[in-house]
PASENU-664430 format. One record per residue: z, y negated, x negated of N, C-alpha, C, CB in turn; residue number from 0. Coordinates in Angstrom, 1 decimal. Glycine has a CB too. Layout:
% PASENU-664430
> Z  Y  X  Z  Y  X  Z  Y  X  Z  Y  X  NUM
...
% end
This chain:
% PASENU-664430
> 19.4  -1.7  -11.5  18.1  -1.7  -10.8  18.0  -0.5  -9.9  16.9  -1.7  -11.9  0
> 17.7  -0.5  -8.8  17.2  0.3  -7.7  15.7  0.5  -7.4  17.9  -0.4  -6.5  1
> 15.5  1.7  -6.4  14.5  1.8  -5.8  14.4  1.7  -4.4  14.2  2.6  -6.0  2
> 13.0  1.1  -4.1  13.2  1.2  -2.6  12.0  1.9  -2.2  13.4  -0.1  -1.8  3
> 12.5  2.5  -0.6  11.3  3.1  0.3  11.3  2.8  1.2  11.0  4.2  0.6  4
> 10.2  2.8  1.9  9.9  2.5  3.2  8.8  3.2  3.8  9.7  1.2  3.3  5
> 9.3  3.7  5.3  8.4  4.2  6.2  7.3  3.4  6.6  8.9  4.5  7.1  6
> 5.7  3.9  6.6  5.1  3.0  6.8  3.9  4.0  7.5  4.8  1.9  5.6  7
> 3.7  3.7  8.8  2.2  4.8  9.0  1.2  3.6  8.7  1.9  5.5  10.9  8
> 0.2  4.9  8.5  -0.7  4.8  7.3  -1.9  5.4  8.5  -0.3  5.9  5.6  9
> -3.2  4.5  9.1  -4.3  4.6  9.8  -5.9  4.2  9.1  -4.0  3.9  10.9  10
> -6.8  4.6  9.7  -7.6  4.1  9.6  -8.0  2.7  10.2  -8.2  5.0  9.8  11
> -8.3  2.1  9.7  -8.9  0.6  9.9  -9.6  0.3  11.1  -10.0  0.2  8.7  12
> -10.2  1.6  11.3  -11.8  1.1  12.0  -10.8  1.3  13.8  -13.9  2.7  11.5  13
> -9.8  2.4  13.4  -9.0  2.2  14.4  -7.4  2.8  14.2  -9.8  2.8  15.5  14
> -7.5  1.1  14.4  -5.7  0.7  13.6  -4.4  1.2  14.7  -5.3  -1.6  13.4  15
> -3.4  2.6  14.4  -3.1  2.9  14.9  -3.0  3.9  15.7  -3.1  2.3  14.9  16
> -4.0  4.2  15.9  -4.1  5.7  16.3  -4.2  7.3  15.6  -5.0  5.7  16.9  17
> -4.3  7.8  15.8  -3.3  9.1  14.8  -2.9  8.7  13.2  -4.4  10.6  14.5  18
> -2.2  7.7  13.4  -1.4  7.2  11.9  -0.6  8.2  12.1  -0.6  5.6  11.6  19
> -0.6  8.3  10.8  0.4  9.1  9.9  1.8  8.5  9.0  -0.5  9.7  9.0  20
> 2.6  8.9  9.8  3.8  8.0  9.0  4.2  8.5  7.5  5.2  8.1  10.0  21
> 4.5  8.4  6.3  4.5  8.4  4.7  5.6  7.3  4.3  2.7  8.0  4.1  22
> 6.8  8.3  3.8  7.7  7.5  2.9  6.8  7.0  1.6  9.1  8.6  2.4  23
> 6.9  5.6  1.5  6.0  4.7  0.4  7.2  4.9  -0.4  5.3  2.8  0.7  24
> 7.1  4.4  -1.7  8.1  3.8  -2.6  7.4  2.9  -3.0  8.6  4.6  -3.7  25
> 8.3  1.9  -2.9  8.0  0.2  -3.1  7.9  -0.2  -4.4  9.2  -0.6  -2.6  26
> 6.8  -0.4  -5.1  6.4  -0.8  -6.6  6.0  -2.1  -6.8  5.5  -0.1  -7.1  27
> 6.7  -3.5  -6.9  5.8  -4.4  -7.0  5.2  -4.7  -8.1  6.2  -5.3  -6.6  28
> 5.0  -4.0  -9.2  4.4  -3.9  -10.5  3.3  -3.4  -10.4  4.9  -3.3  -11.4  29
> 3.3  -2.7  -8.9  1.7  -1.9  -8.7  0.9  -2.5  -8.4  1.3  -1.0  -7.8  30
> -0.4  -3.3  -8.4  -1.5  -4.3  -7.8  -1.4  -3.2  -6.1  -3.5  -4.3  -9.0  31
> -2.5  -2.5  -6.3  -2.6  -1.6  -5.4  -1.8  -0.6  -4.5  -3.2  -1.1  -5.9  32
> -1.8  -0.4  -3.3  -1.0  0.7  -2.7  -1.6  2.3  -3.1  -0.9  0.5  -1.1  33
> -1.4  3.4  -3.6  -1.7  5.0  -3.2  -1.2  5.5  -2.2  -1.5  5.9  -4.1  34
> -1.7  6.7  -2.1  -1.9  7.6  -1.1  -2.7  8.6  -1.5  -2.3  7.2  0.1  35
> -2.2  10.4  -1.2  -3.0  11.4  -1.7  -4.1  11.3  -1.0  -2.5  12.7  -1.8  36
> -5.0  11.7  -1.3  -6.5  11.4  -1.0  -6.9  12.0  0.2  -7.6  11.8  -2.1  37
> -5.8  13.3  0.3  -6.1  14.5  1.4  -5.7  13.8  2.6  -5.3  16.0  1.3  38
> -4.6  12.8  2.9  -4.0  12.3  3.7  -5.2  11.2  4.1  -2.6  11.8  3.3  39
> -5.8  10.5  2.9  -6.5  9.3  3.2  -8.1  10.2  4.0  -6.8  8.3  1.5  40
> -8.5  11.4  3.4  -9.6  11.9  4.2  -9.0  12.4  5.3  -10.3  12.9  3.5  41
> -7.7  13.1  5.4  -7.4  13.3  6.9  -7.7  12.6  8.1  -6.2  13.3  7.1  42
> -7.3  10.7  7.3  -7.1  10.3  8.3  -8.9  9.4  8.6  -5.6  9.6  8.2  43
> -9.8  9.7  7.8  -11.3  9.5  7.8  -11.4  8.4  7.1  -11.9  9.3  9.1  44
> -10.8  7.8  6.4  -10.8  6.7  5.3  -12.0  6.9  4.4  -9.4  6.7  4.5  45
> -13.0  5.7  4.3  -14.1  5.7  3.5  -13.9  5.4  2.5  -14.9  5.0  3.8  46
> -14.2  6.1  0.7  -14.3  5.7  -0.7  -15.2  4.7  -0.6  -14.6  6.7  -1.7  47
> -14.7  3.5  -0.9  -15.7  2.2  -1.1  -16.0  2.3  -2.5  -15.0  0.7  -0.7  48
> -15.2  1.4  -3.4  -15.5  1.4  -4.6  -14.5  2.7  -5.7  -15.2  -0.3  -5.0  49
> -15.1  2.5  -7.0  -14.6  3.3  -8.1  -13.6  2.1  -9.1  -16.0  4.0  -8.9  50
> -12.3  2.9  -9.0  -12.2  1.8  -10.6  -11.0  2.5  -11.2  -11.7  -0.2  -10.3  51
> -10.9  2.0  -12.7  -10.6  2.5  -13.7  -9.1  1.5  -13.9  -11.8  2.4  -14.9  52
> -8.5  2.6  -14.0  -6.1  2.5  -13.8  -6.5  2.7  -15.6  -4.5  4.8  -12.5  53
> -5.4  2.0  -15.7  -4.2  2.2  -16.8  -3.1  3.2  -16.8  -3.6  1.1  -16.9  54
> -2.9  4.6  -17.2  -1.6  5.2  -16.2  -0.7  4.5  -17.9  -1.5  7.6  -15.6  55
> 0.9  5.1  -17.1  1.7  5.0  -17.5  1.4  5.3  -19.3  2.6  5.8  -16.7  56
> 0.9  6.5  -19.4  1.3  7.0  -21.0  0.0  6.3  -21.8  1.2  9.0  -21.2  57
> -0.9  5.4  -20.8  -1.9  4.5  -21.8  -3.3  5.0  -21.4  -1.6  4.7  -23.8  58
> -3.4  6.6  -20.9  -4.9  6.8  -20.8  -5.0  6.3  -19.6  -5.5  8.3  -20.8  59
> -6.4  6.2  -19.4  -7.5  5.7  -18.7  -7.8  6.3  -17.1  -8.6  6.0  -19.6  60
> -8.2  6.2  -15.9  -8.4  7.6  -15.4  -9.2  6.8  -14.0  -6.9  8.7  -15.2  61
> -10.2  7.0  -13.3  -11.1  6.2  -12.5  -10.3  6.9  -11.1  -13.0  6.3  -12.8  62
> -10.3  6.2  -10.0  -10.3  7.0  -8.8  -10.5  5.8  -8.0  -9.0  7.8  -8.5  63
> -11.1  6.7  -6.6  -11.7  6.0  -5.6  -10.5  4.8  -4.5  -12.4  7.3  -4.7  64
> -11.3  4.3  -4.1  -10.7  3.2  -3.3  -11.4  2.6  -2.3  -10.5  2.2  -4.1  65
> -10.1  2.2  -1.0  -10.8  2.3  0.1  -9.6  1.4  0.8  -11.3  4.0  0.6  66
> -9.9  1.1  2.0  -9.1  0.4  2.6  -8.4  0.8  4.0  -9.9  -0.6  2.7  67
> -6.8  1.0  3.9  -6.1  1.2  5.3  -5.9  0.5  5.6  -5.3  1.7  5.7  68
> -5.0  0.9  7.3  -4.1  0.1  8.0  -2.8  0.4  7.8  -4.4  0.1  9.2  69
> -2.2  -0.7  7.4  -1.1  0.2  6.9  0.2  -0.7  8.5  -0.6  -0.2  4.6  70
> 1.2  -0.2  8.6  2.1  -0.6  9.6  3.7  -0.5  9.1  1.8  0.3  10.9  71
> 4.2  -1.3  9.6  5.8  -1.5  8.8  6.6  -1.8  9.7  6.0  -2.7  7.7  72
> 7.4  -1.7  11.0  7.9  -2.3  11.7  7.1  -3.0  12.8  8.6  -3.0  11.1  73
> 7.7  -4.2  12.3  6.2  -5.4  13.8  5.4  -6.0  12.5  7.2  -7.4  15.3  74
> 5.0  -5.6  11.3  4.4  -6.0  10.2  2.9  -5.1  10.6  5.4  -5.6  8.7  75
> 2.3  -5.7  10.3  0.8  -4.7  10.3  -0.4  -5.2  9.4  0.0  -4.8  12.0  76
> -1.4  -4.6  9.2  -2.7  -4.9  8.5  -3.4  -4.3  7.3  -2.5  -6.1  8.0  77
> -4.5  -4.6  7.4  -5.4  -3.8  6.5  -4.9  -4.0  5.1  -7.0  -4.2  6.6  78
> -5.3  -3.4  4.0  -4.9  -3.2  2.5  -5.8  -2.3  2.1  -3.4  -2.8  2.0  79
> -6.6  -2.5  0.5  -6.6  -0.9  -0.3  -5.7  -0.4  -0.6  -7.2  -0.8  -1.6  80
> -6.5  0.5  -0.8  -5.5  1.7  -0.8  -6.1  2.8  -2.0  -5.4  2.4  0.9  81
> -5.3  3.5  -3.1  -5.8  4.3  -3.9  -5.9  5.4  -3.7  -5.5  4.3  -4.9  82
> -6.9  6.3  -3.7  -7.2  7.9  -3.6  -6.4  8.6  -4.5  -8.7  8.3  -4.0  83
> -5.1  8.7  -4.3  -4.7  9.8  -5.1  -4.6  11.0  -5.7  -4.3  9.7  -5.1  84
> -4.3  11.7  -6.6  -4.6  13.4  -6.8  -3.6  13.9  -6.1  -4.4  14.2  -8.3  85
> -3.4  14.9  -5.6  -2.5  15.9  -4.5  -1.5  15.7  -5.1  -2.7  17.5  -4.1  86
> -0.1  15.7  -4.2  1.2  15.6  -4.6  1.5  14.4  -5.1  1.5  16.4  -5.5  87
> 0.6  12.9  -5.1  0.7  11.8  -5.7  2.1  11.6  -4.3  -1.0  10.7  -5.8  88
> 3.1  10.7  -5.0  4.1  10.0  -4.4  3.3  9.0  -3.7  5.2  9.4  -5.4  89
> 3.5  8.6  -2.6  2.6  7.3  -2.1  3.6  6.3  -2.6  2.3  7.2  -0.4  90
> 2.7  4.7  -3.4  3.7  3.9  -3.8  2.6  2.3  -2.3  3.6  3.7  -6.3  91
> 3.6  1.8  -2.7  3.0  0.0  -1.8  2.9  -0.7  -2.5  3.8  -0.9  -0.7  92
> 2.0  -0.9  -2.8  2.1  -2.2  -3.9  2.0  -3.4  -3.2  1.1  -2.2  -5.0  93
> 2.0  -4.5  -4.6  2.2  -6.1  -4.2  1.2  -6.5  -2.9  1.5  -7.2  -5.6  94
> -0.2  -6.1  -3.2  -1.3  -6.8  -2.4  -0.8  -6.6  -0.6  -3.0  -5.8  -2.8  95
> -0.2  -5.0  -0.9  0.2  -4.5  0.6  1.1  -5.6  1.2  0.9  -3.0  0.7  96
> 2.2  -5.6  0.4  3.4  -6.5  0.7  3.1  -7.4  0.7  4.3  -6.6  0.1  97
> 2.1  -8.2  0.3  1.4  -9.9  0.4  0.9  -10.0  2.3  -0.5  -10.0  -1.1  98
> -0.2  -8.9  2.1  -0.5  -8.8  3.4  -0.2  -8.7  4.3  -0.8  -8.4  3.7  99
> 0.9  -7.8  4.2  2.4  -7.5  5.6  3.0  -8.6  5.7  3.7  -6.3  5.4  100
> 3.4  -9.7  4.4  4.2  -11.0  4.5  5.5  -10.5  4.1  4.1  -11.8  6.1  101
> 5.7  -9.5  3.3  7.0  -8.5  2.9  7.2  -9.5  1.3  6.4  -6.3  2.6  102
> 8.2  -8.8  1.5  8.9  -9.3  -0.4  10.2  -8.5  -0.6  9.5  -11.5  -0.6  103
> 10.6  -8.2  -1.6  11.8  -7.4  -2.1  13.0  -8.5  -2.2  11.4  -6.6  -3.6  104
> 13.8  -8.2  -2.0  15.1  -8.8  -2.4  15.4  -7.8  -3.7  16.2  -8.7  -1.1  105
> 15.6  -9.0  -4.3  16.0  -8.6  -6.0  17.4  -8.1  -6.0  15.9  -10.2  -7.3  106
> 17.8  -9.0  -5.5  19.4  -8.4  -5.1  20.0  -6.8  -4.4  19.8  -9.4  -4.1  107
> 19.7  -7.2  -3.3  19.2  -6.0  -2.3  18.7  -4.4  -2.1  18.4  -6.6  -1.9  108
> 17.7  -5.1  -2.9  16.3  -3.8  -2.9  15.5  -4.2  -1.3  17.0  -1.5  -2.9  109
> 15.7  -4.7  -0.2  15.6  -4.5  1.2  14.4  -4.9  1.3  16.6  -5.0  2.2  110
> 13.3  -4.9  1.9  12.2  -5.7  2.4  12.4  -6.8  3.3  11.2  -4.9  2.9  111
> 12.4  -8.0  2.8  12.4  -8.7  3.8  11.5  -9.5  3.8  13.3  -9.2  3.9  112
> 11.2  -10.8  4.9  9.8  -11.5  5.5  9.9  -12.6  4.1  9.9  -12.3  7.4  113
> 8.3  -12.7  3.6  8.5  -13.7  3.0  8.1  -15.2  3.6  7.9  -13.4  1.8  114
> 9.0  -16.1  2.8  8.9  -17.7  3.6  7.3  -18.1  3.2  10.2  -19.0  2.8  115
> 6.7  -18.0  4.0  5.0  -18.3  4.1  5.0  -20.3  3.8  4.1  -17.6  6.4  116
> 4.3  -20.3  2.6  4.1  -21.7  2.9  2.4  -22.2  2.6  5.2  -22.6  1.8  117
> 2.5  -23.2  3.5  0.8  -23.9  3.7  1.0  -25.3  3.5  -0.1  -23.8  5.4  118
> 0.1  -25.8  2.2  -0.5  -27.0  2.1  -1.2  -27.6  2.9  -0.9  -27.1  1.2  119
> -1.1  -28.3  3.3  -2.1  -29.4  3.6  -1.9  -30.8  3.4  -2.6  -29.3  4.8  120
> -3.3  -31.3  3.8  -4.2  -32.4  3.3  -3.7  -33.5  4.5  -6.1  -32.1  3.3  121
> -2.9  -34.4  4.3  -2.8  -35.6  5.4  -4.0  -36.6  5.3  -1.4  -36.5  5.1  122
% end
């Protein structure tokens, strides 16, 4: 088993792309949510929308704010939450991000690659 990272600048929403800040992610798809230290997310003027309560690793409990970026990956782009993290937090990407970007992991690999998008419809 490997890890992966990926460069990803990291903007405000309200205007996607401009002074983004680029941030080695580590790629977690066990994570629901993407983080980011909170100082980076206020740097970059990112609004705390809601509050909610993590599970960490060792079982306790612990609430932190949430809010929504732009996040950018190559020619991949688009909004995601994003978690307020405490200083020195590792920034991770989680699933939702990678859903959104249209990303997926190669199990094999570790690599990000495009996932095969499929749509039902109704004949």
């Amino acid at each position: 088993m490997g890890i992966t990272f990926a460069t990803v600048a990291l903007s405000n929403p309200r205007t996607p792309g401009r002074n983004a800040l680029a941030l080695d992610f580590l790629v977690d798809t066990g994570a629901i949510y993407s983080v980011a230290p909170g100082t980076v997310l206020r740097k970059l003027g990112i609004a705390r929308r809601t509050r909610e309560v993590f599970t960490l690793a060792d079982g306790t409990k612990r609430a932190y704010s949430v809010g929504e970026a732009f996040f950018a990956l190559g020619e991949k782009d688009g909004t995601s939450k994003v978690v307020f993290g405490p200083r020195g937090t590792t920034p991770l990407l989680g699933a939702l991000t990678l859903e959104t970007l249209g990303l997926m992991v190669n199990p094999i690999t570790r690599e990000l690659t495009p996932m095969r998008l499929l749509l039902a419809t109704c004949a």
